[in-house]
N, C-alpha and C positions, 0 to 999 in steps of 0.2 A: 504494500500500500504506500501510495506516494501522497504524504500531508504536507501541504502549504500553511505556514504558521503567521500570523502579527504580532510578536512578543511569544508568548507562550499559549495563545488564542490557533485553534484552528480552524481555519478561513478554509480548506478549499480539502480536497480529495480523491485520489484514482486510483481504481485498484487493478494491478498489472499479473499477468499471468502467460504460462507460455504453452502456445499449440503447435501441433505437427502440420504440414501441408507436405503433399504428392505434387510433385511437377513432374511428370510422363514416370522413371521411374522412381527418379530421386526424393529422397525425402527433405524436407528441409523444416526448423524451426520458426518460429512465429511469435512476434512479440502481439498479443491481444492483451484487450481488460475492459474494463467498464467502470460505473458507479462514478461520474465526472459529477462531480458537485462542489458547486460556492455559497457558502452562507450568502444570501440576498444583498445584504448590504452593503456587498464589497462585488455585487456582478457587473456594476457599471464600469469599471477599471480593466477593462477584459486580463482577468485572473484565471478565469478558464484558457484563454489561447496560451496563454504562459505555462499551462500546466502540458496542454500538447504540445508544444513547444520543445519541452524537457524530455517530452517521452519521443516527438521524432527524431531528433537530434542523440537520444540515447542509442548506443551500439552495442547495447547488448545481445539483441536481433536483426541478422539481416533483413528481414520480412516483417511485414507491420501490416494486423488486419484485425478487424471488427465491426461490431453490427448494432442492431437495436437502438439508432440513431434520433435526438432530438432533429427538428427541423431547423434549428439554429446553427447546430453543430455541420451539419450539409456543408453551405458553403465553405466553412473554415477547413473543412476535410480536403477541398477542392484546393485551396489556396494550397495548403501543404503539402500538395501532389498525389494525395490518393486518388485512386481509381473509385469510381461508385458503381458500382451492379448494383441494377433495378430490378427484384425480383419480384413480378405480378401477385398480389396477395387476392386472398377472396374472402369473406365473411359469409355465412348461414344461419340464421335466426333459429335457436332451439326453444329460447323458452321463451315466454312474451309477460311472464307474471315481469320483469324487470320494467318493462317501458310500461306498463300499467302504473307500476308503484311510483314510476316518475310524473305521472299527472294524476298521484294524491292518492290513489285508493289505496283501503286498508278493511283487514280482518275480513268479512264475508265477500263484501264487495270484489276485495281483487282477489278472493280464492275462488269464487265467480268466475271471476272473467277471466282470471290464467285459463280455469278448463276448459274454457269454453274458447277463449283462444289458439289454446297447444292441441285441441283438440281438430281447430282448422290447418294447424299447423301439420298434424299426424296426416289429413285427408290428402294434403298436397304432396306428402311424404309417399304415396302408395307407389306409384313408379318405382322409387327406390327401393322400399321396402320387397315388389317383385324382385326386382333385379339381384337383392342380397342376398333374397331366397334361394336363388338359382347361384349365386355362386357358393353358399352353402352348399349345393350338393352337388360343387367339385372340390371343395377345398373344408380343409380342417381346420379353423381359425381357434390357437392356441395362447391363452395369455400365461406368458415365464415370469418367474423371478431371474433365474439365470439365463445369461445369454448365452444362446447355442454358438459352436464355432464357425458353422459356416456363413455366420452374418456378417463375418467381418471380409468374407470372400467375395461378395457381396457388392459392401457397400464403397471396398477397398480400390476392386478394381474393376470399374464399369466403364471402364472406357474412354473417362472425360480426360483431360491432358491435368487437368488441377482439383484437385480436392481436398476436403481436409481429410486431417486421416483418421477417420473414424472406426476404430478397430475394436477387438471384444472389449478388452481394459475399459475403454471410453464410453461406452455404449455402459456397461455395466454402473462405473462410475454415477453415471450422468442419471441412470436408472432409481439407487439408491441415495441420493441427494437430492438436495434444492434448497436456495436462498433461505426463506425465512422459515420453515418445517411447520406453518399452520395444520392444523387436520385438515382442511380443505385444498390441501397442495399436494397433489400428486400426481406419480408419474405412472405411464403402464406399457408394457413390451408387447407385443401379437409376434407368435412365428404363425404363418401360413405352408400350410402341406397336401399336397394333393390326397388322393384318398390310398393312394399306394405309401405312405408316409414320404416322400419326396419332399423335401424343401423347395418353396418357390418363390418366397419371399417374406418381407415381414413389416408393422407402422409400430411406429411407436408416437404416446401421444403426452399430452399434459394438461392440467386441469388448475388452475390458480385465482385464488381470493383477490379480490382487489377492492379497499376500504373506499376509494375514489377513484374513477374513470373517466374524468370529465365531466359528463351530465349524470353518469350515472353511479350508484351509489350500493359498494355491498353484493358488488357482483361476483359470478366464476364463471371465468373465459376457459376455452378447451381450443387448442392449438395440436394441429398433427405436426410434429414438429421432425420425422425421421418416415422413411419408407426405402422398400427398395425388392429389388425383383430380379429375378434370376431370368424370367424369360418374361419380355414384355410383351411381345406375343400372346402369353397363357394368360397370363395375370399382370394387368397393365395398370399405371402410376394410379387411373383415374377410378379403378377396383379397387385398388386399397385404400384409396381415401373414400370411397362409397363403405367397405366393410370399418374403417375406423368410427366414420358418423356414429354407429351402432353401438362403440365404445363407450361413450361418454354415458356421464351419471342426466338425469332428468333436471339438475338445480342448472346445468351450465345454460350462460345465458346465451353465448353463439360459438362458433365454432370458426377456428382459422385454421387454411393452409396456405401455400406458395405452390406458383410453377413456372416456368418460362416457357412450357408447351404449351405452342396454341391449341393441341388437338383436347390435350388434358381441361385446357382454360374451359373449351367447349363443351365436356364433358361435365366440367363442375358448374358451368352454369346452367344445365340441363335438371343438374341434381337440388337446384337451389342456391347456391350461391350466388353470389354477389362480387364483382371486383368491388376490390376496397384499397387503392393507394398500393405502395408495392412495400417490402421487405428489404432496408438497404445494408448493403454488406460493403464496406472499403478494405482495399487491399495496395502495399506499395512495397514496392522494391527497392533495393538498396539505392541511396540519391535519388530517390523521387524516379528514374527512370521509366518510359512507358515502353511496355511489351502488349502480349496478347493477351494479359492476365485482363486485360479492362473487357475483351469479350464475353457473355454470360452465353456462349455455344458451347465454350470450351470449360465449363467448370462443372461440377456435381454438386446442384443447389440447393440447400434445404434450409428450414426455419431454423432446425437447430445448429446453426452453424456459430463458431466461438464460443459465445460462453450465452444462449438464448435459451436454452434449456433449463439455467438455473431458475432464472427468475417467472 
């Protein structure tokens, strides 16, 4: 953790950690982190660029990338030469008791109208509900504690020139953690298996309390934050985010994932969703330098990329 002080007062904070990234075979290190905060009444001073600042300019990694980005933070990312991948996001309305309780109902009233809502919401859902049916009766959707090995065969090497390296270790890690450990924070693994037990892929998702969300208040968001498929042919990106829907508990108020397929995009907006802004990820090379890394053809994209998972 890098603290900025005023005397013995601490004004500012970021907390740095390090990832793997894949460039074709190579492996290389990665300086990320998050939690960039200034006590308020020292943000006018830009004390935040000064804290990026210290961290581009540190060599203790060649590589420097991260995500989950304020809209402030954007340009200042640009100035210092990062690269931004724009990863298409989508949102799906799960539960509707949330936007009730934001225009005042309470106690019978909005347990009223949640059912009678969620309940238009389930009629619009039938489509889906066919389609998960039927992939039920080619696939075995198993929820682990432990990760099987060949997820990391997976997610390791599909292809793309850049990825992070997301191996059992990490997958596991990231499984058994998370930020603040409310009981409403969790995370949960699917392997997928044909009905011969074949692995053919797997999502994994997450579920998080949130005391303030802008207008809204007391919420849990569910985010498919990992997937990935041995044969996209058999079981395609836009399957296992139709079988994760199915994951989530009834309280969560919508549901996020990312894609950079149009065909996927298509797919999820067939299912309900909704584009919603996109997922931004920076990444920079030693001296700011620009390569192919700024392409999102060539990378393996997911929500849970650096450290998105935790929080």
């Amino acid at each position: 953790m890098v603290l900025m002080l005023d005397a013995n007062v601490i004004i500012g904070r970021e907390t740095r950690y390090g990832t793997r990234v894949m460039i074709g075979d190579e492996m290389k290190y990665a300086q990320s982190g998050g939690g960039l905060e200034i006590e308020e009444s020292y943000r006018k001073e830009g004390l935040g660029a000064d804290i990026m600042m210290e961290n581009v300019m540190s060599k203790e990694y060649e590589l420097k990338m991260g995500s989950f980005f304020s809209s402030m933070m954007i340009p200042m990312l640009k100035k210092l030469k990062f690269m931004i991948i724009e990863i298409p996001q989508y949102n799906k309305l799960n539960n509707a008791k949330y936007i009730l309780e934001s225009f005042g109902l309470k106690s019978f009233l909005l347990r009223f109208g949640s059912t009678v809502a969620n309940c238009g919401l389930r009629l619009l859902d039938i489509k889906n509900r066919v389609k998960y049916n039927k992939l039920k009766k080619k696939f075995d959707i198993k929820k682990v504690t432990t990760i099987p090995a060949w997820v990391e065969d997976i997610a390791v090497h599909d292809g793309h020139k850049y990825r992070e390296l997301h191996d059992q270790r990490w997958f596991q890690w990231n499984l058994d953690h998370n930020l603040h450990g409310l009981p409403q924070d969790t995370q949960s693994f699917y392997a997928v298996y044909d009905k011969q037990g074949n692995p053919q892929g797997f999502f994994m998702t997450k579920e998080r309390f949130e005391e303030e969300a802008g207008k809204w208040k007391n919420i849990i968001r569910g985010v498919v934050v990992e997937w990935g498929t041995a044969h996209e042919e058999v079981l395609s990106e836009a399957d296992l985010n139709l079988m994760a829907l199915y994951s989530f508990t009834p309280q969560v108020f919508h549901i996020t994932t990312v894609s950079i397929s149009k065909e996927t995009g298509k797919q999820l907006k067939k299912m309900g969703f909704k584009p919603h802004g996109t997922h931004q990820m920076s990444f920079r090379e030693k001296g700011g330098k620009q390569t192919d890394a700024g392409n999102p053809d060539l990378w393996r994209l997911r929500y849970g990329c650096c450290n998105s998972i935790l929080y």
